[in-house]
N, C-alpha and C positions, 0 to 999 in steps of 0.2 A: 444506651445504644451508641454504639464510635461507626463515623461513617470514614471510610478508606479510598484513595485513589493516587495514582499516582502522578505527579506535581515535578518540575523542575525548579530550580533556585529562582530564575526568573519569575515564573507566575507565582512564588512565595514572598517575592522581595516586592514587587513592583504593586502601585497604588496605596495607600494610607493605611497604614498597616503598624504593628510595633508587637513584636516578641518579647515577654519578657519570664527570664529564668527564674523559677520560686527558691524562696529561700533553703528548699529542705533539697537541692541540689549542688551537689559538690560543686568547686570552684574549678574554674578553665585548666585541665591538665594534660593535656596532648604532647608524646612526646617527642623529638628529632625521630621514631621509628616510625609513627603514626603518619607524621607527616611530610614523612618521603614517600608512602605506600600510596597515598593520595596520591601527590605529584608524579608519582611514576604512573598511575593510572590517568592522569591527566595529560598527560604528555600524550601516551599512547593513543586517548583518546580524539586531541585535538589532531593529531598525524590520521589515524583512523578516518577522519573527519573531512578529509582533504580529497578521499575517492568518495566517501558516503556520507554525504551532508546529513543525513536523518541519522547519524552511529547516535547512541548512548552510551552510559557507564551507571547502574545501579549501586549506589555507595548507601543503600540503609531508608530508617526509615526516620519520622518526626512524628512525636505524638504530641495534639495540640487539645488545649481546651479555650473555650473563650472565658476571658477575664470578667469575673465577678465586678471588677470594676468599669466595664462599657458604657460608655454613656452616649453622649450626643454632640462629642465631637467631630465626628464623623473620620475617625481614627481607628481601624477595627485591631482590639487588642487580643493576646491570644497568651497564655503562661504554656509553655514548653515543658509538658510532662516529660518525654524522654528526646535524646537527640542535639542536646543545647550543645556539646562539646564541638560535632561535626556540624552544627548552622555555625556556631559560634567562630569554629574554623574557616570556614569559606565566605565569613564577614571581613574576618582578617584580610585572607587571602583577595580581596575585592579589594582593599583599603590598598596592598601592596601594588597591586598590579594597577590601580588609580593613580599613585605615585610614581610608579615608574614609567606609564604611557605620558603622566601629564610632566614628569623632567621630562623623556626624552621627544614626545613627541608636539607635546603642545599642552596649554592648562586648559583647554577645553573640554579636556578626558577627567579633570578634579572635576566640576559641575556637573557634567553627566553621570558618571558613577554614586555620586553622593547623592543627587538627585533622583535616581535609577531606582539606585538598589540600598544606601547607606544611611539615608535619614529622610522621612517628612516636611520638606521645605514650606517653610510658610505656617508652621504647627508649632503652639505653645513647644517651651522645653519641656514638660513633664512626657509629653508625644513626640519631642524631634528624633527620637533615637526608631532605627529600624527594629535592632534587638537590644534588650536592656541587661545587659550580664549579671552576675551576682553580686555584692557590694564591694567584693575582696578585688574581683575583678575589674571593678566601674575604671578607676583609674588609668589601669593603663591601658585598658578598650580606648577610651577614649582619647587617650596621646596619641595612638594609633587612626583612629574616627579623623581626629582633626589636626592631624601633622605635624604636632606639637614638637620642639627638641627632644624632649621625654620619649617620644615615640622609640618603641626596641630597645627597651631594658633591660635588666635581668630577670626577672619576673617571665611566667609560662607562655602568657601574649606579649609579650616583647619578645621573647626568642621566635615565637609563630611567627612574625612579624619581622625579624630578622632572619628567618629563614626561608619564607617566600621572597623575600628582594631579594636574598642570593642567587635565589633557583632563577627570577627572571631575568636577572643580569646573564647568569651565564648562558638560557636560552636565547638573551638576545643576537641575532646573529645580524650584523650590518648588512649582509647581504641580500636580507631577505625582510621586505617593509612589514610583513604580513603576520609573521610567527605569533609574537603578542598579539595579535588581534584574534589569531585562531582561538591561544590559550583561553583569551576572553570570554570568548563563543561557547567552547567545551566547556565553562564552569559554569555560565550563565545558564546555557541554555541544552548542555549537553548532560550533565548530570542528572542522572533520575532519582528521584526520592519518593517514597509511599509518606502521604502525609494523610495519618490518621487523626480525627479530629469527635471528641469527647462531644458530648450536649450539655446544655446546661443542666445542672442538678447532678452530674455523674461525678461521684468521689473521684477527686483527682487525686488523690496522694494513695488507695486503693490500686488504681492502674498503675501509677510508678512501681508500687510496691510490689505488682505482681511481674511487671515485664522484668524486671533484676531478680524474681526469684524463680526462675524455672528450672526442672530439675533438667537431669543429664541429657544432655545432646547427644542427636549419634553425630559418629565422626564421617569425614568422608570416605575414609576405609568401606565401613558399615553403609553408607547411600549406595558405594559401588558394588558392595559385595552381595547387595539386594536388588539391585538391577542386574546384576551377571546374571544371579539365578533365578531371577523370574525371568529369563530371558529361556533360559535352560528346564525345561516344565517334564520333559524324561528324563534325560542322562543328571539331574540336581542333585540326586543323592549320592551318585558313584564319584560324580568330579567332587563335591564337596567333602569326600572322605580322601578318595586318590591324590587330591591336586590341594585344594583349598586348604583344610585343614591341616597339615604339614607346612604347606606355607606360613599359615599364623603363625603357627607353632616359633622356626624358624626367627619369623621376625613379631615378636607378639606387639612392640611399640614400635614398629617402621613402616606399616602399611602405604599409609599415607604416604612417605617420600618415597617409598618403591613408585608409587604410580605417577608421584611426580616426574621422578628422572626417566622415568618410558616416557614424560610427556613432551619431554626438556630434547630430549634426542631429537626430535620432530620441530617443536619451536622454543628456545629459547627465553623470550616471552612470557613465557608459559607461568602464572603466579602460584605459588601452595594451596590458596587458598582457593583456587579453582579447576580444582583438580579434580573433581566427581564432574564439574559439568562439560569440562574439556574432556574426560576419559566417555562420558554419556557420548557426547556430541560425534566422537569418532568413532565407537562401536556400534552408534544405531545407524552406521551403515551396513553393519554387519546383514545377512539372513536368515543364518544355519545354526541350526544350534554346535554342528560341526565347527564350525566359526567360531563362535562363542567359545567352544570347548577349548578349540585353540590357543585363543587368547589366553585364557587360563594357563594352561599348560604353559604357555610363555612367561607368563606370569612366575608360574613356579621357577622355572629355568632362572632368571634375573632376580630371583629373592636369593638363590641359593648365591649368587655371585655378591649382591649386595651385603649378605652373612660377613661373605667373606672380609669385605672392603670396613664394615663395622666391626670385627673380629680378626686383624691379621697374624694374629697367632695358628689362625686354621688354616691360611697357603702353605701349599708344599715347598714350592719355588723360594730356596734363599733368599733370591737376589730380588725377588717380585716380596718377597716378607717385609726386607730390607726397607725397603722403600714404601711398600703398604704403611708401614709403621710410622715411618718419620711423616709423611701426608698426615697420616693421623693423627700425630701429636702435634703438628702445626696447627688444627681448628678448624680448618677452611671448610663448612657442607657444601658448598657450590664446587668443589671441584668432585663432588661424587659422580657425577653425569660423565666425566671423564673417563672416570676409572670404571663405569660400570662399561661403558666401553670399549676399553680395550682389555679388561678380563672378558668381556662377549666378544672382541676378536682373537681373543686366544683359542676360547673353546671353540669358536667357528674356522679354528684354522689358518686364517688369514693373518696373523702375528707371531711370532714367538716368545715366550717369557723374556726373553733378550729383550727383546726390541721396545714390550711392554715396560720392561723395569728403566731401560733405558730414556722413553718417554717420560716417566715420572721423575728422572730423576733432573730431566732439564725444566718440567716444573717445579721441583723442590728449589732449581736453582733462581728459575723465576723471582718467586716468592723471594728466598732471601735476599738475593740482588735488591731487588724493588724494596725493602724496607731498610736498608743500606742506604739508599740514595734518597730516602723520605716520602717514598712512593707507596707506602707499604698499599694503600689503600684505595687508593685511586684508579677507581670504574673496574675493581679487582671482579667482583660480581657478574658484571655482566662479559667480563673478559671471556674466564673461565665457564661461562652458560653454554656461550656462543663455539667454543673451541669444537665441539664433535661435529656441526650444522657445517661452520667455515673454514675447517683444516685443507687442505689439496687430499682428495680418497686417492692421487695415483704416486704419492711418495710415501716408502713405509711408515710407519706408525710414529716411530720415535722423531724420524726427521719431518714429517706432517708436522707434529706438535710443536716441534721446535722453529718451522718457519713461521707458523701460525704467530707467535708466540715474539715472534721477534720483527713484526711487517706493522706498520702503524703507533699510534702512540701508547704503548701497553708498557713502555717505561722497564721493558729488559735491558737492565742495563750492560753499555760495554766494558773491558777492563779499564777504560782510560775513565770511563763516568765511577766506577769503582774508587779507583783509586784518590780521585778528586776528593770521593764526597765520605772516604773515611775518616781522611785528617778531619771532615770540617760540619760533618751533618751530626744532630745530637742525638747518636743512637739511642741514647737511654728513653728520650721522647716520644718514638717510634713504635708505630705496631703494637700489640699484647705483651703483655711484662710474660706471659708465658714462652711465646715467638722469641722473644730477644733474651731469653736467657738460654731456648733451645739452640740458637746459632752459634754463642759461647760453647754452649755441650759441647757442639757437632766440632765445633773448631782442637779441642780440646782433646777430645777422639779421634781427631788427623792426627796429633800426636804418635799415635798406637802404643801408649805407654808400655813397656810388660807389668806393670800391676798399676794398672787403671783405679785411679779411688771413686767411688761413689760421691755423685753430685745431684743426690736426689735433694739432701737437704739445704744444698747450696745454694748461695743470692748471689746478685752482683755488688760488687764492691768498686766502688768510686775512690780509688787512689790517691788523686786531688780529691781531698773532699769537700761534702756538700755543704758545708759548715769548715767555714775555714777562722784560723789560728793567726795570731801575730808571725808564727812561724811560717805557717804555709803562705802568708800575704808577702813575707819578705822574700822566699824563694821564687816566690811567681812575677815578684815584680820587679826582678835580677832580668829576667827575660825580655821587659819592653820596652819600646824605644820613648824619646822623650815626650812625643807627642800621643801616647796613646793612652787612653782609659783604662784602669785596673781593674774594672767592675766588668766591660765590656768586654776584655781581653778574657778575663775569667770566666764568664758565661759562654764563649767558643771553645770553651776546650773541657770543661767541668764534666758533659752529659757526650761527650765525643767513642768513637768503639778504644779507641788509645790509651784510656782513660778507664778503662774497665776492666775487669778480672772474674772470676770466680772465686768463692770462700764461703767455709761454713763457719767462718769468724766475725760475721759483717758489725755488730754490736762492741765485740772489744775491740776491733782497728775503728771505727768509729775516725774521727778527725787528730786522730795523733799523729805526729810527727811521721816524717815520710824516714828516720833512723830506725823507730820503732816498728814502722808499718814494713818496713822491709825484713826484718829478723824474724816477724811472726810470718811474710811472705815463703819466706827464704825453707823453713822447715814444712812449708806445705806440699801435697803432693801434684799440687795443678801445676802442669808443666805453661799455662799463661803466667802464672802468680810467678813461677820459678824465672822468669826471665825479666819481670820486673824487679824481683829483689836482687839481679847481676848490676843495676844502676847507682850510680853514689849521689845522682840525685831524682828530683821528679817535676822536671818543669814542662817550658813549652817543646821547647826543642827533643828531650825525651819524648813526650807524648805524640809528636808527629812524626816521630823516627819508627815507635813501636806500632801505629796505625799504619805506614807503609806498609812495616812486615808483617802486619794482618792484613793486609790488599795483597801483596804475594800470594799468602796462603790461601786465602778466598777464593782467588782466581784458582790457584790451582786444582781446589778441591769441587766447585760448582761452576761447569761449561759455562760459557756466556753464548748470544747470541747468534747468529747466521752474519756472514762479511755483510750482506746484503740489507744489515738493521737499520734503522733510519736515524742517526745521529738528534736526540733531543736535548732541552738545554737542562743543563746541569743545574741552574738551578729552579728550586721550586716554587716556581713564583705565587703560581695556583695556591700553593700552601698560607702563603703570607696573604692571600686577596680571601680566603675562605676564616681565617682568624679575624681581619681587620675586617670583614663582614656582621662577624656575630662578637664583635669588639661593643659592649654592651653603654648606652647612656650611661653617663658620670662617672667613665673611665677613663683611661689613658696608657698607651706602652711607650718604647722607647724604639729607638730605629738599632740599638743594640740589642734588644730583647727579639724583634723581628730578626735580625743577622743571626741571633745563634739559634734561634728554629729553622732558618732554610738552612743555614750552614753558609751564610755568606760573610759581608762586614757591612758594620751601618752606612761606610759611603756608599756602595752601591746601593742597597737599600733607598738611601735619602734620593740618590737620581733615579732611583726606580719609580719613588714616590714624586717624585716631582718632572718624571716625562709623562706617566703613567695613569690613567682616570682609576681611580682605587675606592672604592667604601670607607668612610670614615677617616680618611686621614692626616682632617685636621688633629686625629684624638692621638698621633703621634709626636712625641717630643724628645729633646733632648734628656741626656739621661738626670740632669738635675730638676725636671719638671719643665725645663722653660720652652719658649718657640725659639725652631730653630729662626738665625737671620734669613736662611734662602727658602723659607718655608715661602711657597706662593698657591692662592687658590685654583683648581683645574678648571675655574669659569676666569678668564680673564677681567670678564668686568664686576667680577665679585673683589671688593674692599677692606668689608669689615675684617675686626680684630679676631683672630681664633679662639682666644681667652676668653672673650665676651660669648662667643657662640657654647665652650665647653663649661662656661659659668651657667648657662641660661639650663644645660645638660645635666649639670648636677656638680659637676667639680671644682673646687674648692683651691683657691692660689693664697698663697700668702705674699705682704708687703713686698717682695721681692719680684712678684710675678711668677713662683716657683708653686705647678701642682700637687696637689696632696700626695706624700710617695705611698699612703694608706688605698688610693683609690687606683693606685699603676696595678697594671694587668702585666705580670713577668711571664719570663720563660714558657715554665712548666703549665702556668694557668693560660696560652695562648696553647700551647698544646693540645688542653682540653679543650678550648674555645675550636680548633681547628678540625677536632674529631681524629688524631694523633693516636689517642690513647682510650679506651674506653670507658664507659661514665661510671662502671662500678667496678677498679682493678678485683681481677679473680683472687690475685695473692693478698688480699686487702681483707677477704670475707671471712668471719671468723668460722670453723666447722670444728662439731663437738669430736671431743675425743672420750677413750672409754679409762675413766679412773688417773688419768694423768693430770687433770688441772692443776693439782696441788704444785708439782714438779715447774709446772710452767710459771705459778706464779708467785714463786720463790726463784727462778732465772730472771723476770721483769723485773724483783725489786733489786735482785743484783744488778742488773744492767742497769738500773735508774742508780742506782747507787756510785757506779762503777763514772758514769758516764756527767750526773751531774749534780753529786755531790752527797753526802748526809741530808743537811736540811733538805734539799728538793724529795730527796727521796720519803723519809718520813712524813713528806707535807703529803705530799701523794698516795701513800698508804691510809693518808685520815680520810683524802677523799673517798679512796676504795671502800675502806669502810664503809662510811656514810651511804654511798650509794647502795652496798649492800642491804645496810638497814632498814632503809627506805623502801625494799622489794625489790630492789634490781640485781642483776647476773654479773659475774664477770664472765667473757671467754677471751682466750687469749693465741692469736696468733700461733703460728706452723716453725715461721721462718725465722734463720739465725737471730734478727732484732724481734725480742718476744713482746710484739705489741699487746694493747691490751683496750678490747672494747666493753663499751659500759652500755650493756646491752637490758631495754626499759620492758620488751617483748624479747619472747622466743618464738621461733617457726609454727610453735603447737598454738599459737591466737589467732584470733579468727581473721585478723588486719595481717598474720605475719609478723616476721623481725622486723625490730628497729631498733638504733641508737643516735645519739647523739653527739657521740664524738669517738675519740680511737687517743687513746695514748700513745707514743712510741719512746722510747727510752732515750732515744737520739737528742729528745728536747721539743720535742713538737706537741701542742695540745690540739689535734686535729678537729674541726666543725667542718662533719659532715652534709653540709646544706644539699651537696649534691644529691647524694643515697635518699635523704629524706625528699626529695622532688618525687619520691615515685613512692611513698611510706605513706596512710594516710596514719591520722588527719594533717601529717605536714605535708601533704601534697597542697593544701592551700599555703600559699602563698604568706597571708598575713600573719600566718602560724612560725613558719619562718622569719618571716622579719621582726617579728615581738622575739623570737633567740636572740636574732644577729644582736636588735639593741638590746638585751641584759646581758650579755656578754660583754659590751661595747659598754660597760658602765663599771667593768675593771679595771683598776690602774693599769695603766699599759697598753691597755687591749683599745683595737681599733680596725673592727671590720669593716671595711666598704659593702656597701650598697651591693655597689657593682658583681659585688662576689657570691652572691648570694644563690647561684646555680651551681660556683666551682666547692672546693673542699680547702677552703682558709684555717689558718690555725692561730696560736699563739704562741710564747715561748715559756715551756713548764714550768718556768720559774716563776712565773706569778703565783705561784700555788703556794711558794713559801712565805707571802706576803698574809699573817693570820686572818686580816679583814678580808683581803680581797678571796680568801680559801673559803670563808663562813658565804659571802655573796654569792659565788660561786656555784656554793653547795644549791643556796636558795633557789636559783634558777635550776638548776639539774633534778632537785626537787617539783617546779614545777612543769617541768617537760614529763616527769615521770608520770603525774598527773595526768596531763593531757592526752601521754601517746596510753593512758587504762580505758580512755573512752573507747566505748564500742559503736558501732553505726547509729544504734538505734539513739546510744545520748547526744551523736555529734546531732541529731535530727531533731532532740527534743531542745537543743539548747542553739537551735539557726535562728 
């Protein structure tokens, strides 16, 4: 018999107590989505909280049993049948907001919280822990527990953990003493949880079992669609034939966000996931079943518009298709609440297709502007939530949206912030590789060729390339002056829009000579490609000549904002404070690698850093590893040596004082760290095709041939082999460079796909640690770091720590090395092993 009730964090935390997680439960893996959906429920909650001190927020349930181990300590222990992930979260999230009340406000807030809620004072160690994690976990719970350097690693509770101190930083507002004390309140004591609790003698591992195995859920469609018509007890059968059923029809997988965006019109706010009980809450004010019928009917009305916004091939409207389409291929779902809008003010009259397509299209220019200038991303969601709720209703349509759009900090940019941030922001970093290659399209299509080539199967192609030559290092460093950095100089302008083309050659121009890259340019049909290859060379001064005149064309092709827009700074500061944030223990960047993700130069940078209170930035250095001279602490009366702080962290200096350049965090992996780029590229995922494999992977071994030699390539076909024999797939990549992954699962297992790494022809031996964060069983933790070191036991090879959430690689030429190819093999061997276990052996062998 389990008795039920419902319990907040406080009266679970507080008094002598200690949770602790059985071993036949997964390891801590909550990810950057999970827990923002918390925090944004938190937020609301502590705001909530400020008119109605008794508000709640229901976040789930905990199932306990008491530990077979109890004694007479007078410690009461309990093992966590289900729920360990979200306690084990908002343990974190206690630890975080314990550290940052007791920097900023006083250490009186460390003792109280540890004592509170975070450990047993005065209790053997086997009891001092409040909750005990899993043993994968113990670690770096506990750097986190006791504020160790270690603390916010790259591991799943170090990013937890780096990702609450971000959130409280940025809600902390100086203006207001109180905000953090609210947040406090709302987790402690505002969160509601049902804490079901087993007896003794009740099989625990029986209830795990069955609460993860239930069968189908209904959805919230189905809760509302059975409250409508029990609401409806005569007219049910004629609406559900007239009205309802066509509806499905219609949208048979959209119910659910059709009721969202009616929700979204009214509040903003409004989450998916609460969507039956917000559509309940507002219809049982309803009476009539007249009423009810109504509703329906409206209902119909808005599925047939939302058809359309998810189908724009069925508008009649040109100019409304036009623009339907390109929204759609941009990605964005929050901007549907828009659009379901002002196709409802079409049909109601009060707009005309004009004015509607005209609105969209100074959203389309939104969006691209804002990922031009490094914005791509920033508070995009709740911009566009808000837009129908707080446009002006007494200016038409298209110009409501566009003042909306352009009043506050919503980062439309103007031509002058345009043109700035083409020379100098690193578009390639930015946004969805799908987004930033649509912008090239679009760019490419102001053209209006008369015989337009197809770019369906085109990539972007890097000029300067990403992988440079004795050749390309000599032309690029013709360009600078005495005093400048070659490495640094070349990271501003590598990943810049100036610097980028279209081609369905991207594999054979590959790092050749910019003689050659221009002849295969020169016969192409992309009129971008075609005005590159008019240059006789391709340096700096090129490259920020042909970025101008992509700011021309930009401007002219997507309006900018309203005279009236509020001038913001160009550069992205926020960008570099949300990297050096989740800048993980036992790393380091350089104040170059920060320069070419905002799009500035290290000097400014280093005075930014050094006026500026920033996260982690002692872990910034010069770009040879060392401290800079004018490095000074943001505590005045802090002393010690940085070196000693980022040894104590995990980093590694040689004789010289120069960091491991294995453990720097570059460019493209501050990208990822900053949330830039998304954690699984779409163009990255392999998808089967019907009878063509063979075709493909006879282009890889040419491309690996073509690109890096005979031996590399044969070494590489012995791997394919091998892996093949062993039970594993290959599939192979879409795009011009025909990568090629080495796939352990397919879709059809019960765990899903997974692999282990991704070949590319380029030269890269890609380790996926990223993909595998959400793959079980490498979603543990330790599963991935026994990779990183058998990998790391390769000549050559030398993964950081640190990297162990991004997608590090090596250079394919170790494969031609016959030892280090047979090693290799060994480990790709034992992963295949690993990812054949099914749930029920990871359970028998915890």
């Amino acid at each position: 018999m389990v008795a039920a009730r419902e319990t907040t964090l406080q009266e679970l935390l507080e008094g002598a107590k200690q949770y602790q997680v059985p071993l036949y439960q997964r390891t801590y893996s909550w990810t950057t989505a999970q827990l923002q959906r918390l925090w944004d429920d938190i937020l609301k909650l502590a705001d909530d909280r400020i008119h109605d001190p008794s508000a709640t927020h229901f976040i789930g349930s905990v199932v306990l049993a008491p530990s077979p181990n109890n004694g007479p300590t007078g410690v009461a222990e309990y093992l966590v049948v289900d729920g360990q992930q979200r306690l084990t979260t908002l343990t974190i999230l206690l630890c975080a907001i314990r550290d940052h009340r007791a920097k900023h406000e006083g250490p009186v807030h460390r003792d109280r919280l540890n004592q509170q809620y975070l450990i047993n004072p005065w209790k053997p160690d086997p009891q001092r822990l409040k909750l005990v994690p899993t043993q994968a976990d113990r670690d770096a719970y506990l750097a986190c527990l006791d504020s160790t350097p270690q603390a916010g690693g790259a591991d799943p509770v170090g990013a937890a953990y780096r990702f609450f101190g971000r959130q409280l930083t940025d809600a902390d507002d100086p203006d207001d003493p109180l905000d953090i004390e609210r947040i406090e309140n709302a987790v402690i004591s505002g969160l509601a949880l049902v804490s079901v609790t087993a007896q003794p003698g009740d099989n625990v591992y029986r209830i795990f079992e069955s609460l993860n195995n239930t069968g189908l859920q209904l959805t919230q469609a189905d809760l509302l669609r059975n409250y409508l018509f029990m609401r409806l007890p005569t007219r049910g059968q004629a609406v559900y034939q007239a009205l309802w059923l066509p509806l499905q029809k219609q949208l048979p997988d959209d119910l659910v966000l059709l009721f969202w965006l009616d929700l979204v019109h009214r509040d903003p706010r409004v989450k998916q996931t609460d969507v039956y009980s917000a559509q309940q809450a507002r219809l049982n004010r309803l009476r009539s079943e007249e009423e009810i019928e109504a509703e329906v009917q409206r209902f119909s009305r808005l599925g047939a518009l939302l058809r359309v916004i998810l189908r724009p091939g069925e508008e009649q409207d040109p100019g409304v298709r036009r623009r339907l389409e390109r929204l759609s291929a941009w990605g964005t779902t929050t901007i549907y609440p828009l659009l379901l809008h002002l196709l409802d003010r079409r049909q109601q009259g009060t707009a005309t297709s004009e004015q509607i397509a005209s609105a969209m299209l100074y959203v389309e220019s939104f969006f691209v502007r804002r990922l031009l200038i490094g914005r791509a991303t920033a508070n995009i969601n709740r911009i566009l939530l808000a837009i129908v709720t707080e446009m002006n209703p007494d200016l038409p349509v298209d110009q409501a949206v566009r003042a909306y759009l352009s009043t506050g900090r919503k980062y439309y940019a103007s031509d002058a912030n345009v043109r700035s941030a083409v020379r100098s922001i690193p578009y390639y970093l930015n946004g969805r590789p799908h987004q930033r290659k649509l912008i090239l399209q679009w760019l490419e299509e102001s053209y209006q060729s008369k015989e337009p080539v197809s770019l369906d199967n085109a990539t972007i192609e890097h000029v300067l390339p990403q992988t440079l030559t004795p050749e390309w290092r000599q032309m690029l460093a013709a360009d600078l002056e005495p005093d400048e950095n070659f490495d640094e100089a070349y990271e501003a302008l590598v990943h810049t829009l100036g610097n980028l083309t279209l081609t369905g050659y991207n594999s054979e121009l590959s790092n050749k000579s910019f003689a050659a890259k221009r002849d295969e340019l020169a016969k192409s049909g992309v009129r971008l490609s075609q005005e590159i290859a008019e240059q006789d060379r391709w340096g700096r001064s090129e490259i920020h000549a042909r970025a101008d005149a992509l700011a021309e064309r930009i401007i002219s092709i997507w309006p900018g904002p309203t005279e009236q827009a509020t001038e913001q700074s160009e550069v992205p500061w926020e960008i570099m404070i949300k990297a050096l944030a989740e800048l993980p223990a036992g790393s380091w960047t350089t104040y170059g690698d920060l320069a070419a993700l905002i799009g500035s130069h290290p000097v400014p940078v280093g005075a930014r850093l050094a006026t500026h209170l920033a996260p982690n930035a002692h872990r910034v250095l010069q770009v040879e590893g060392t401290v800079s001279p004018n490095f000074r602490w943001s505590d005045p009366n802090r002393t010690d040596d940085p070196r000693d702080v980022l040894r104590a962290e995990g980093v590694q200096f040689d004789q010289y004082g120069r960091a491991d350049q294995a453990q720097r965090i570059v460019t493209e992996e501050l990208a990822q760290l900053a949330g830039l780029t998304p954690e699984d590229l779409p163009e990255r995922l392999p998808r089967p095709r019907s009878g063509d494999d063979h075709n493909y992977s006879e282009r890889f071994i040419e491309q690996v041939t073509a690109l890096q030699g005979p031996a590399v390539a044969t070494a590489t076909l012995v791997v394919l082999e091998a892996w093949t024999s062993m039970g594993g797939i290959l599939l192979y990549g879409t795009g011009a460079e025909t990568s090629c992954f080495l796939m352990a699962r397919g879709k059809e297992h019960e765990l899903g796909n997974i692999w282990p790494a991704t070949i590319y022809p380029s030269g890269k031996f890609e380790v996926v640690f990223q993909h595998l964060t959400v793959r079980p069983p490498f979603d543990d933790v330790t599963l991935r770091e026994e990779l990183r070191q058998r990998f790391n036991q390769l000549p050559g090879v030398d993964i950081a720590a640190a990297k162990i959430a991004l997608r590090p690689g090596f250079p394919l030429a170790v494969l031609a090395d016959a030892d280090a190819r047979e090693a290799l093999l060994d480990h790709l061997h034992w992963f295949y092993q690993v990812a054949q276990m099914t749930p029920s052996d990871n359970l028998a062998t915890a």
